[in-house]
C-alpha positions in Angstrom: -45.5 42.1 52.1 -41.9 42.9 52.7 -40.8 44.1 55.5 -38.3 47.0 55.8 -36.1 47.2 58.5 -34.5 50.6 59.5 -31.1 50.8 61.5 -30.8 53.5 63.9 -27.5 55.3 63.5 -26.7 58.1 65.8 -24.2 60.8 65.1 -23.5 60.5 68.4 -22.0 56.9 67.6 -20.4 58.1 64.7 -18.3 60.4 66.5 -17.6 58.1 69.1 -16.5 55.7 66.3 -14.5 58.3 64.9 -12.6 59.1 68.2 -11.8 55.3 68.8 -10.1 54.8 65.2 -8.4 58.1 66.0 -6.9 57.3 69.0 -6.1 53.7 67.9 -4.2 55.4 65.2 -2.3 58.0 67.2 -1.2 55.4 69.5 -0.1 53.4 66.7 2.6 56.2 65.6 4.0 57.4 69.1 7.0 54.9 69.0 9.2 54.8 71.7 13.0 56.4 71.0 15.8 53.9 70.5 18.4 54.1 73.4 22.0 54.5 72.6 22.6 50.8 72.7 19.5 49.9 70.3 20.4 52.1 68.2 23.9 51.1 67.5 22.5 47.5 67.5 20.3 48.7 64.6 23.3 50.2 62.9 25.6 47.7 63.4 22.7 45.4 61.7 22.5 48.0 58.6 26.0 47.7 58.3 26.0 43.7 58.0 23.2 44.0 55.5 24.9 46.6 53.2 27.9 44.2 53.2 26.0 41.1 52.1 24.3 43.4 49.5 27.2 44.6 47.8 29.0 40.8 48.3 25.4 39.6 46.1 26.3 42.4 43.7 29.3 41.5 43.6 28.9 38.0 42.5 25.9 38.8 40.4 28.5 41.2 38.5 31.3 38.6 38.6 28.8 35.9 37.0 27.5 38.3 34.3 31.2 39.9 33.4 32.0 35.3 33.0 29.0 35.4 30.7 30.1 38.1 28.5 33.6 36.9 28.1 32.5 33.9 27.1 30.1 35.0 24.6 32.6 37.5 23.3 35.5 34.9 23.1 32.9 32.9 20.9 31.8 35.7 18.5 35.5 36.4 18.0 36.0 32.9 17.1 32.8 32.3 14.9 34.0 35.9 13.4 37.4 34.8 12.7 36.8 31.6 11.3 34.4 33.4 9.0 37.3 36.0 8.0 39.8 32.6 7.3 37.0 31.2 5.2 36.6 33.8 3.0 40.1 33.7 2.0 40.3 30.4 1.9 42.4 29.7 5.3 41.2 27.7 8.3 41.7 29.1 11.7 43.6 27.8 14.7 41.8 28.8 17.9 44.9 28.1 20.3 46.8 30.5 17.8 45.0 32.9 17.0 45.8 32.8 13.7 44.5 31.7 10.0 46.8 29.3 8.2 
């Protein structure tokens, strides 16, 4: 024979559940104004972080724009030495120029 074991829940509980995670949440979004002086600490922290975000940009940019020249300068070369070819010329990479 099993046994079947029946839990007593109240409304009454329930709604005093429902009051306690209520409150707990209220409480947790009531923050406290900043003062003049923490708030221009906060500001003057936003400020250093936009700087070091645009000086990361800034080198992430700088290292991608190396990477395409390079990559360009080659195809040119690779393109030139491919126009020489076909008429018979070789190409001088410190020229420029097919001879």
């Amino acid at each position: 024979m099993s046994k079947l074991t029946h839990t007593r829940f109240s409304g009454r509980f329930a709604l005093l559940a429902s009051l306690i995670l209520g409150f707990a949440f209220i409480s947790g979004a009531n923050a406290n104004e900043l003062s003049d002086s923490e708030r221009a600490a906060v500001e003057q922290h936003f400020q250093i972080l936009d700087q070091q975000q645009e000086a990361s940009d800034n080198q992430t940019l700088d290292g991608f724009q190396a990477d395409l020249d390079s990559q360009l300068e080659q195809a040119e070369e690779e393109f030139m030495e491919g126009a020489c070819a076909e008429h018979e010329l070789t190409f001088d990479s410190d020229s420029q120029v097919c001879y």
